[in-house]
PAFI-72497 format. One record per residue (C-alpha): residue number from 1; residue in three letters; chain; x, y, z. Coordinates in steps of 0.001 Angstrom, whole numbers, plus 500000, padded with zeros to 6 digits. Example, Ala and Ser with C-alpha at 12.3 -4.5 7.8 and 13.67 -1.06 7.14 Angstrom:
<nodes>
NODE  num  residuo  cadena      c1      c2      c3
NODE    1      ALA       A  512300  495500  507800
NODE    2      SER       A  513670  498940  507140
</nodes>
This chain:
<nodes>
NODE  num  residuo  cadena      c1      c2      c3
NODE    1      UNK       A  163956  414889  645849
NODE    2      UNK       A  162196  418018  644653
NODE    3      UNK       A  164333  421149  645725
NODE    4      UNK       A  162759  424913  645756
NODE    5      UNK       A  165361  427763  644963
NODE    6      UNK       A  166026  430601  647367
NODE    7      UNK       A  166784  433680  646045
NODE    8      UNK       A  166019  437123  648455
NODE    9      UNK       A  167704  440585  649231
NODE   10      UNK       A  166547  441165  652275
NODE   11      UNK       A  167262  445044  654108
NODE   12      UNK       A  168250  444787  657354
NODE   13      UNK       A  170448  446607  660384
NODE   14      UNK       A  171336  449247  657389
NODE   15      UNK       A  172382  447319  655231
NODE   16      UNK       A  171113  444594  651962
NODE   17      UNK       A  172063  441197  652213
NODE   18      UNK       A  171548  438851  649338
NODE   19      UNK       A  170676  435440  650357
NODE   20      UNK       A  170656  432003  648351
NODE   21      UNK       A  169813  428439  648624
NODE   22      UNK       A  168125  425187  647399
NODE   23      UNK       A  165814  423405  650014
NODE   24      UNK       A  163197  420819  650425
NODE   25      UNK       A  159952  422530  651008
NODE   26      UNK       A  159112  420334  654345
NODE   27      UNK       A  162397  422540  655800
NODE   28      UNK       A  161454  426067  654831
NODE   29      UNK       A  161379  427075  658365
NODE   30      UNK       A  165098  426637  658351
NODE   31      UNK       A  165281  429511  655644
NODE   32      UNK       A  163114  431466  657366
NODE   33      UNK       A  165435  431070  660485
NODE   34      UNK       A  168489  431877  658101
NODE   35      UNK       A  166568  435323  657207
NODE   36      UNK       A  165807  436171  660711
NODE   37      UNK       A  169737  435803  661558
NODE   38      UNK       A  170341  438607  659277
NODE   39      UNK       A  167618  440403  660512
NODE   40      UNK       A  167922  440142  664163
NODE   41      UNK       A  171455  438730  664838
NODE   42      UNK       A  174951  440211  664023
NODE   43      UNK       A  175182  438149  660733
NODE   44      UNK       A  177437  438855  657703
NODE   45      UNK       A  177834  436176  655874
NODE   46      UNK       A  176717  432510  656794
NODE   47      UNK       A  176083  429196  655045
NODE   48      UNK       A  173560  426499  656702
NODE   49      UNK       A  173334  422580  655486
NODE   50      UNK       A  171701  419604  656080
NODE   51      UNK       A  171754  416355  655075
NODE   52      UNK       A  169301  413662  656359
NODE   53      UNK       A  169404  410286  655195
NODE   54      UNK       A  171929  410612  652493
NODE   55      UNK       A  170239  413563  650707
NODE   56      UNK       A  170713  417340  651158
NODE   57      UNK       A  167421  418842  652698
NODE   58      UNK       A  168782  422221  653220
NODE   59      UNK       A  172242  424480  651980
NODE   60      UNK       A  171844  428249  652224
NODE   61      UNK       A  174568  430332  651608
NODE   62      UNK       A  174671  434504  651359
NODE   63      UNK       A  175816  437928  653014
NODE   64      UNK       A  179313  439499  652386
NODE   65      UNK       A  182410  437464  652583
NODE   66      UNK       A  184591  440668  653147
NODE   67      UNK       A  183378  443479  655689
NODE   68      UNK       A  183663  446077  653280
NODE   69      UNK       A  180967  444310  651464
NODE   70      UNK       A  182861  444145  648623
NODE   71      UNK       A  182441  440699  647698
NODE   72      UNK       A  179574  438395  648029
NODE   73      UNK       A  179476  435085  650014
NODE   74      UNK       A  178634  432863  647266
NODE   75      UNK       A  177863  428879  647025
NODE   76      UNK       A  181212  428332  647435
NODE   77      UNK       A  182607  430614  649882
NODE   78      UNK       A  184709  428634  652516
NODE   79      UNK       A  185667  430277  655864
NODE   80      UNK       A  187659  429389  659167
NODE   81      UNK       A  185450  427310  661660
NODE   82      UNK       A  187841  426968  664132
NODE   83      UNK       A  187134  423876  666563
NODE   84      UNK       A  185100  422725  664230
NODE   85      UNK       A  187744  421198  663007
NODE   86      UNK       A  188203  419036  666034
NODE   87      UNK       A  184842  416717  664819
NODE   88      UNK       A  186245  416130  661502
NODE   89      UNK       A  189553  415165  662764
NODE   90      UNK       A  188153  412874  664952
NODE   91      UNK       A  186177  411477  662521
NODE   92      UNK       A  189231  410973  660476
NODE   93      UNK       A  190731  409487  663296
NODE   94      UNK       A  187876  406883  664164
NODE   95      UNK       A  188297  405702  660475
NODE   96      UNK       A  191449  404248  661623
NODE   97      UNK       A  190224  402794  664446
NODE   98      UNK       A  187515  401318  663099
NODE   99      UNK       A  189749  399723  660257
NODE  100      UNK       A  192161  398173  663203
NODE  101      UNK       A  194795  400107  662661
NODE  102      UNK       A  194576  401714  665633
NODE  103      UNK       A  193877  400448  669417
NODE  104      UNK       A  192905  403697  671427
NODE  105      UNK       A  194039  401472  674841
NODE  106      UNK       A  197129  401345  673237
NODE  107      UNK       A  199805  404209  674372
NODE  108      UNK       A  200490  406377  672555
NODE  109      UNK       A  203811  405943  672401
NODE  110      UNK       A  203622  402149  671041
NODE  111      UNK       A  202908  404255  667666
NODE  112      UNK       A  205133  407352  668266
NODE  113      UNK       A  208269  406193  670471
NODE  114      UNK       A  209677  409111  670660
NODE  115      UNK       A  206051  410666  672666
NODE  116      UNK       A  207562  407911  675448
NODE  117      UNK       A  209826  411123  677118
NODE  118      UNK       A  209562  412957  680559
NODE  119      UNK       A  206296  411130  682225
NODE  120      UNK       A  204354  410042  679198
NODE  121      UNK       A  205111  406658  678545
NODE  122      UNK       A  201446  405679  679966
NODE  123      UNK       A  199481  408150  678181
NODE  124      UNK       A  196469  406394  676184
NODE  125      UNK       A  195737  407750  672917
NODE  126      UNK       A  192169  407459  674626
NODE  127      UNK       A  193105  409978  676579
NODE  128      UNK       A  194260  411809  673634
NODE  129      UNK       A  190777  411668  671904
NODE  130      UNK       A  188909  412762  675437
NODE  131      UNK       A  191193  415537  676433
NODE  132      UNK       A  192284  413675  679723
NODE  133      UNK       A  196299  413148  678350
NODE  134      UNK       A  197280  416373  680911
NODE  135      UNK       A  199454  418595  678089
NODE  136      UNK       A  196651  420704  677296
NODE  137      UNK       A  199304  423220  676690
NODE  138      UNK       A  203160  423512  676137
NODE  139      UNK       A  204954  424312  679382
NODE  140      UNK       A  208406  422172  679142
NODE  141      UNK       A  209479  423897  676212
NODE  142      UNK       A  206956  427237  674892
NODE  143      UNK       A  208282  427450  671514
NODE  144      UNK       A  208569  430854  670590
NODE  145      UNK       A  205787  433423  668877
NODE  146      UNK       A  204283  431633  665696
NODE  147      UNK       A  205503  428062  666581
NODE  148      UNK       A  202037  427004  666064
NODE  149      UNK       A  202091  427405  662620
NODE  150      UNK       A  205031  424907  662163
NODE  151      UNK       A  204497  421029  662426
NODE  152      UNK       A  207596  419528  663301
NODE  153      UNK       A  208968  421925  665573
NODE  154      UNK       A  205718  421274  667328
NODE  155      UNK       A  205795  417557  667292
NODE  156      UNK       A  209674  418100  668990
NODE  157      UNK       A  207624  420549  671764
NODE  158      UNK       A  205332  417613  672426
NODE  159      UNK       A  207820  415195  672926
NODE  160      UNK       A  209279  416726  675462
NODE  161      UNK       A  206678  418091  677386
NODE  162      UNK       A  206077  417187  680771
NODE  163      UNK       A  202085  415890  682201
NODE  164      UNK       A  200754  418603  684612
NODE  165      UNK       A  198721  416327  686606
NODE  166      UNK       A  198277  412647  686400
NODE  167      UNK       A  197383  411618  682723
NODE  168      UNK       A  193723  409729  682816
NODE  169      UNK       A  191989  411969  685103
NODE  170      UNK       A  190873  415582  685127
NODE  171      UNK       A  189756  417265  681535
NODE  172      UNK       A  191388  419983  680078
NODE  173      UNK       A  190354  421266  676258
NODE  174      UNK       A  194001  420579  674622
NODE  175      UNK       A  192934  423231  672449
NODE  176      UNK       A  195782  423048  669973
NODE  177      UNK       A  197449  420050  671235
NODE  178      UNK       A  194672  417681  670534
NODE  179      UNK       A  195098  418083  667262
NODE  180      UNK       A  198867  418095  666474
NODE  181      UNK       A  198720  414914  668647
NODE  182      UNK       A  196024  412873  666651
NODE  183      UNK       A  197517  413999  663546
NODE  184      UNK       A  201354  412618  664608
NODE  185      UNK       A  199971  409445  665448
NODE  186      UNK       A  197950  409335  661986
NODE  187      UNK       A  201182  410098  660252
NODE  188      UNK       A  202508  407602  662395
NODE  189      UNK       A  200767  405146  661637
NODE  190      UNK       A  199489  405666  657796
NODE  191      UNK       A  201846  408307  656606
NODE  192      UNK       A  199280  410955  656150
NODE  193      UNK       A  198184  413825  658776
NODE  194      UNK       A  195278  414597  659054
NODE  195      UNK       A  194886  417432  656194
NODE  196      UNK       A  196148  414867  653698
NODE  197      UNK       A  193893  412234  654393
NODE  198      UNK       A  190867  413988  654391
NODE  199      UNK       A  191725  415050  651265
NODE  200      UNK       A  192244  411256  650514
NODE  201      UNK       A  189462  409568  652233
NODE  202      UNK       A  186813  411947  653493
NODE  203      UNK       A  186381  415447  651687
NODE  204      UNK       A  187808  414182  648317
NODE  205      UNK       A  185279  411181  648061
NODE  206      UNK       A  181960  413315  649285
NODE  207      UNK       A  182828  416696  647151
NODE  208      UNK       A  183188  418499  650993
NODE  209      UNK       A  184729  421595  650644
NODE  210      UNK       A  186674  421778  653761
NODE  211      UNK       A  190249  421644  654047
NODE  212      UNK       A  193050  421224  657019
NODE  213      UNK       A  195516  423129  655929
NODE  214      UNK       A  197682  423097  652100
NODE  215      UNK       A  194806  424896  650619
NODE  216      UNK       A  196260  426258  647099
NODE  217      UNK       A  195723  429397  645493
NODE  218      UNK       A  192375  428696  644379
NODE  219      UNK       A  190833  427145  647277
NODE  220      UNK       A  191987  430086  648989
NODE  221      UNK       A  190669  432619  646464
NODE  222      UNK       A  187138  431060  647971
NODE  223      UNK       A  187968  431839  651606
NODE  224      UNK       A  185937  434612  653013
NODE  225      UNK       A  187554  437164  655925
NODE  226      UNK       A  187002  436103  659567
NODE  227      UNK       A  186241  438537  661980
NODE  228      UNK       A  187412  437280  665104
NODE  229      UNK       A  185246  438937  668129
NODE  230      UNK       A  188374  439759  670657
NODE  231      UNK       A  185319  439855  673721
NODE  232      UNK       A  185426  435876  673564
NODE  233      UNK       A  187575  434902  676340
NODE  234      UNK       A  189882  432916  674673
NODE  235      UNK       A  190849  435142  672488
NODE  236      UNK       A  191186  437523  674811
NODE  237      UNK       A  193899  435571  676792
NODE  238      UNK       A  196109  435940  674065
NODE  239      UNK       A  197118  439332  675203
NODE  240      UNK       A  196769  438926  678928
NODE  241      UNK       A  199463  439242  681351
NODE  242      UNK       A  201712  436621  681843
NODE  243      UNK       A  201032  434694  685410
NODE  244      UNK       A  203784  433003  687360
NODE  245      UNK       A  204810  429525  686136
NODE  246      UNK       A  203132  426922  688546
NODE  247      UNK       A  205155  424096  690495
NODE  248      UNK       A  202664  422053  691203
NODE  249      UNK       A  200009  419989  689455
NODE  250      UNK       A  197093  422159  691627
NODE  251      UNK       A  198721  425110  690528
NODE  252      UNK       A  198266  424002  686599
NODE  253      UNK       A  194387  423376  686826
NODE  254      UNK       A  194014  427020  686475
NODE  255      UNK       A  191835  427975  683955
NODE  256      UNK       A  193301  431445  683505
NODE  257      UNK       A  196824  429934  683476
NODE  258      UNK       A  195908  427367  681143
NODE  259      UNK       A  194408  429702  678860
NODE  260      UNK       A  197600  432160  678624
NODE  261      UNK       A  199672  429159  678060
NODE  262      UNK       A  197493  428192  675326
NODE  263      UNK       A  198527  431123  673081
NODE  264      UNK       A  202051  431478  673690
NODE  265      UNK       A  203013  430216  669973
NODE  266      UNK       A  200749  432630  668458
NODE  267      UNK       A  202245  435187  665943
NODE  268      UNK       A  202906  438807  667365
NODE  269      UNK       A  199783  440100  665818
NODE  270      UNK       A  195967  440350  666444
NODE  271      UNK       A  194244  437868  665677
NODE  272      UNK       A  192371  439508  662248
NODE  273      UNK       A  195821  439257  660766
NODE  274      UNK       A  196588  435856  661790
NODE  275      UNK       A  193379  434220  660670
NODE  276      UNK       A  193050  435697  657709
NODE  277      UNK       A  196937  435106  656464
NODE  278      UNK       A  198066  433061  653289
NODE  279      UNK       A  200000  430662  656141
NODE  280      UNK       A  196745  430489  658415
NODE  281      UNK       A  194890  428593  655469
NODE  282      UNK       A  198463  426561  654234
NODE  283      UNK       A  199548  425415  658214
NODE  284      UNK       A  197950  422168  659864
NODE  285      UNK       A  196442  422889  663111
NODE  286      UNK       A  194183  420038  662791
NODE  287      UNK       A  192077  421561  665918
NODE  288      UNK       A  191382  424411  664843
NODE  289      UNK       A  192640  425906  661831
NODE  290      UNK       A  190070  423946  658915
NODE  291      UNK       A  188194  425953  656506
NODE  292      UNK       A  185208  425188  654906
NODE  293      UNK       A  181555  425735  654151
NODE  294      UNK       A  178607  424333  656077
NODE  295      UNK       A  177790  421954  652397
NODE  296      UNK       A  181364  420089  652961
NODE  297      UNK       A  180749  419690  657038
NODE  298      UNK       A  177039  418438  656894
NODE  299      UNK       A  178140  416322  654072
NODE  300      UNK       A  180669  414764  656798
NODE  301      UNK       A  178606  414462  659183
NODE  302      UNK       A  175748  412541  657149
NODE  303      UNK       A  178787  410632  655840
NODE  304      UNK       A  179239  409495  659488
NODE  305      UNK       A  175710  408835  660827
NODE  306      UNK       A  175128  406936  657563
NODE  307      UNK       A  176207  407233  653796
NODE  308      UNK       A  176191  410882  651332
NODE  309      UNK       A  176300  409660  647649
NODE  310      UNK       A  177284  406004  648500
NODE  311      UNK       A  180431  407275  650939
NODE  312      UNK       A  180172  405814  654570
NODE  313      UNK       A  182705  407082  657016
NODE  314      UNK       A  182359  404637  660077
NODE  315      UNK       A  180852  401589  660484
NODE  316      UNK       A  177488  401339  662672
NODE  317      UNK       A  179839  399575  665566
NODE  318      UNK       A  182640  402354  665018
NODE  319      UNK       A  180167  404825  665308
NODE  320      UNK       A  178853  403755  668579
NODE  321      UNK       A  182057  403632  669933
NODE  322      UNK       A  183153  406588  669361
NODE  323      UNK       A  180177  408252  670671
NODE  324      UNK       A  180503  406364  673649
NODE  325      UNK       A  180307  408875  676577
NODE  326      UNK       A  183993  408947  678152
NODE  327      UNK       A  183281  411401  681005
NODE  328      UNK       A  181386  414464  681963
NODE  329      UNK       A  183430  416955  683508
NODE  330      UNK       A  183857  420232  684020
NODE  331      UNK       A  186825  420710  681752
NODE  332      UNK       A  189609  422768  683545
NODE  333      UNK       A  191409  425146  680573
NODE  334      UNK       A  187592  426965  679556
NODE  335      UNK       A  185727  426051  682773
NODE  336      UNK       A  182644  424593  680624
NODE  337      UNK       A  180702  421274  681090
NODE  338      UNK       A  181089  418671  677873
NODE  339      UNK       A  179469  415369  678091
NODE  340      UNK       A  183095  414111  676113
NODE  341      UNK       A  183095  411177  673633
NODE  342      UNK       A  186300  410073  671319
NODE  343      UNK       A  187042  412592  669578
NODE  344      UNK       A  183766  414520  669456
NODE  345      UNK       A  181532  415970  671975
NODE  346      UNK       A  178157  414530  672737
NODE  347      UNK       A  175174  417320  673208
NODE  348      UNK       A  175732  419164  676013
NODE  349      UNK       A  173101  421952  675528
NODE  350      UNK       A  174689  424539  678403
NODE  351      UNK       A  177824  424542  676199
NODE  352      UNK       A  177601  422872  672791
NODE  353      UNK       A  174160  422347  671675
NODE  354      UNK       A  173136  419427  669173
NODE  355      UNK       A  169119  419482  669346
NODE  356      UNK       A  166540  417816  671397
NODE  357      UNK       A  168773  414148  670834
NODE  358      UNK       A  171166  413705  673447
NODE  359      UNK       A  173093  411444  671414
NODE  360      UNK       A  174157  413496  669196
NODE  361      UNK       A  177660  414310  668550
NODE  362      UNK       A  180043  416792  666791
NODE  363      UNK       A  182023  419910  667437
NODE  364      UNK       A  181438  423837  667672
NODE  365      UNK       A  183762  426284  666840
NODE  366      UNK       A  184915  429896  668888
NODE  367      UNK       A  182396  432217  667009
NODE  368      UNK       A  179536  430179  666316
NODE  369      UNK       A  180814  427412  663410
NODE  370      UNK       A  179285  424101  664515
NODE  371      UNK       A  179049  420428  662672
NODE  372      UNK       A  177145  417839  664267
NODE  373      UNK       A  175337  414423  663093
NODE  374      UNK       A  172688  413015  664989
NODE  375      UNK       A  172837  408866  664732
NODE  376      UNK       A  169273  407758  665018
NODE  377      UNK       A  167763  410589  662641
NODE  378      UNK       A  170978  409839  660149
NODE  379      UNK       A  171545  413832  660519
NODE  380      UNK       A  174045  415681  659198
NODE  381      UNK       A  173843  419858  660097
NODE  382      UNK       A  176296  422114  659520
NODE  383      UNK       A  176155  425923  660229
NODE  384      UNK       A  179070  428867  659432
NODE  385      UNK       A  179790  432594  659863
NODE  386      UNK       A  182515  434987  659248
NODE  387      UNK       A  181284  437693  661823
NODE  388      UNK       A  182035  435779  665264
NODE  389      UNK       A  180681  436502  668171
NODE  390      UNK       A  181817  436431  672136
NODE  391      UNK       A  179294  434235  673958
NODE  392      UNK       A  180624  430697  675786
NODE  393      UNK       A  178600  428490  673977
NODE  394      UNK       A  177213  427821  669891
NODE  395      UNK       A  174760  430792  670379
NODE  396      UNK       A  171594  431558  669125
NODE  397      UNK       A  172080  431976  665504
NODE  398      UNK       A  173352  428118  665252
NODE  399      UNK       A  170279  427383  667780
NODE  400      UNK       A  167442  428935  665584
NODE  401      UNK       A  168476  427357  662713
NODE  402      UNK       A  168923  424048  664677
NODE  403      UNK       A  165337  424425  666232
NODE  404      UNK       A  164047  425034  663101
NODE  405      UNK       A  164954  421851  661436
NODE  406      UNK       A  163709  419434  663880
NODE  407      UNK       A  160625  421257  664474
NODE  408      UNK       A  159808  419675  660764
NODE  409      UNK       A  161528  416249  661650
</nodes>
């Protein structure tokens, strides 16, 4: 379809930003939304994409990608979007599933025997995808500082680890763990993680820009600097005092606990050096350390609710089980509601939020990143920033931008 060109400098909080885009003409009031972010919001650089019905309806890009201004974002600038990452691997992961390769009712362990070690012979990989397996965090054996950046020393932690309540009942976000655990079963059971077969099956085929980790040089020449907001309360745990190890399973659904425990493997560093490292953009957290643009993630996501440039990810049956609801609870390690599907998270507007369809599905990221499809509209949206900021939830840069679209749908 027709697209108009976006091309503006606009002056704003002191400062020029130079903003860029194609668009269908029905969805200007998403670039106008775009330009008030920079106006009104703490914007540096951002990127904003849509896809509905297998064609792209909106991709802005623009801002700084380095907060000395010295570079531009440009059409291709990639960045960090944290959880974000935990939609597309469990996207990635419902491919599987939906090509029988994997039973989700199945334990894990009847794909990784070695998992079957200290209590967790039972564990579903259900319970995997819905955060209900009850190793949100290492505890049995904490690694040391930067573990997280290392896969197979982290596979051995998991293996060993202990449940700290009974596995198929309360919630907690396994904020890295999710992702190392999905990814060892993948390997498992294809001989890929997740990174690789992204690369293989999902970015590679749709021309997504978004990577989970092994980014080369030039993929990382792309990748803009992240500005971690240390306000955001899980970042701030990171550097908070270390509580007393629990004994009990009560004493483990601590939020605060839960939280330090989380962060034990970082690197002795802040985070600004961390996330913007050479091994940040090279290791595979596949829960939180992909980078990419919001093009690459609504491509995904349209992938997902239906076909972008003939590439379906799911079929319509794998698609409506995985966005099955699997509970709504008040998840113990951030204290937030999430109505919880396989994998994803369906719209919960108090935390996550996905529009005015509460079948939506997809993941936020700590900052303000956020990927989401909608299934009935065949939606794909995608929104990402480099200048994070510290509220609980998406925020209202991803919300204006969001409100904006389907007040033309």
């Amino acid at each position: 379809m027709p697209q108009a060109e976006f091309h503006e400098v606009i002056e704003a909080r002191g400062g020029s930003y130079p903003l860029h885009g194609r668009y269908d003409e029905r969805f200007r009031p998403a670039v106008d939304a775009f330009v008030t972010n920079f106006r009104e919001e703490e914007e540096l650089g951002a990127g904003c994409s849509v896809v509905v019905d297998g064609e792209t309806v909106v991709d802005l890009w623009g801002g700084w990608s380095r907060v000395d201004r010295s570079a531009e974002w440009d059409e291709h600038s990639t960045v960090c979007m944290m959880s974000t990452a935990k939609g597309v691997t469990g996207i990635a992961f419902n491919m599987l599933v939906d090509q029988g390769l994997i039973d989700i009712d199945k334990p894990v362990a009847h794909y990784w025997p070695e998992f079957a070690r200290n209590g967790k012979e039972d564990i579903l990989v259900r319970w995997c995808l819905d955060h209900r397996a009850a190793i949100p965090v290492l505890t049995t054996d904490v690694l040391y500082p930067g573990a997280f950046l290392e896969y197979e020393p982290y596979i051995k932690a998991l293996e060993v680890q202990e449940p700290l309540w009974e596995p198929g009942t309360r919630a907690a976000y396994h904020v890295h763990n999710q992702g190392f655990l999905l990814g060892e079963i993948m390997r498992r059971v294809t001989g890929l993680t997740v990174g690789p077969f992204l690369r293989a099956h999902v970015s590679g085929p749709l021309g997504a820009e978004y990577y989970i980790g092994g980014m080369d040089a030039e993929e990382q020449s792309h990748v803009a600097e992240v500005l971690p907001n240390t306000k955001a309360r899980l970042f701030a745990a990171k550097d908070t005092a270390m509580p007393e190890k629990p004994t009990t399973p009560e004493g483990w659904q601590d939020g605060a606990v839960l939280r330090k425990f989380a962060f034990l493997q970082n690197p002795n560093e802040p985070w600004h050096t961390t996330m913007n490292s050479p091994s940040w953009r090279t290791c595979e957290i596949a829960s939180g350390s992909g980078h990419g643009n919001a093009r690459g993630v609504a491509r995904i996501y349209g992938a997902a609710t239906g076909s972008f440039d003939g590439v379906s990810l799911l079929s319509k049956d794998a698609l409506e089980n995985m966005i099955t609801e699997q509970h709504n609870q008040i998840e113990l390690l951030q204290d937030r509601p999430y109505h919880q599907a396989l994998g994803v998270l369906l719209n919960t507007p108090e935390a996550v939020y996905m529009g005015p369809n509460m079948r939506s599905f997809g993941h936020h990221g700590l900052g303000g990143s956020i990927g989401f499809g909608d299934p009935d509209a065949k939606l794909g949206f995608s929104y990402c920033c480099n200048q994070m900021h510290a509220v609980g939830d998406n925020g209202p840069r991803a919300r204006r931008l969001i409100d904006a679209v389907y007040g033309v749908m």
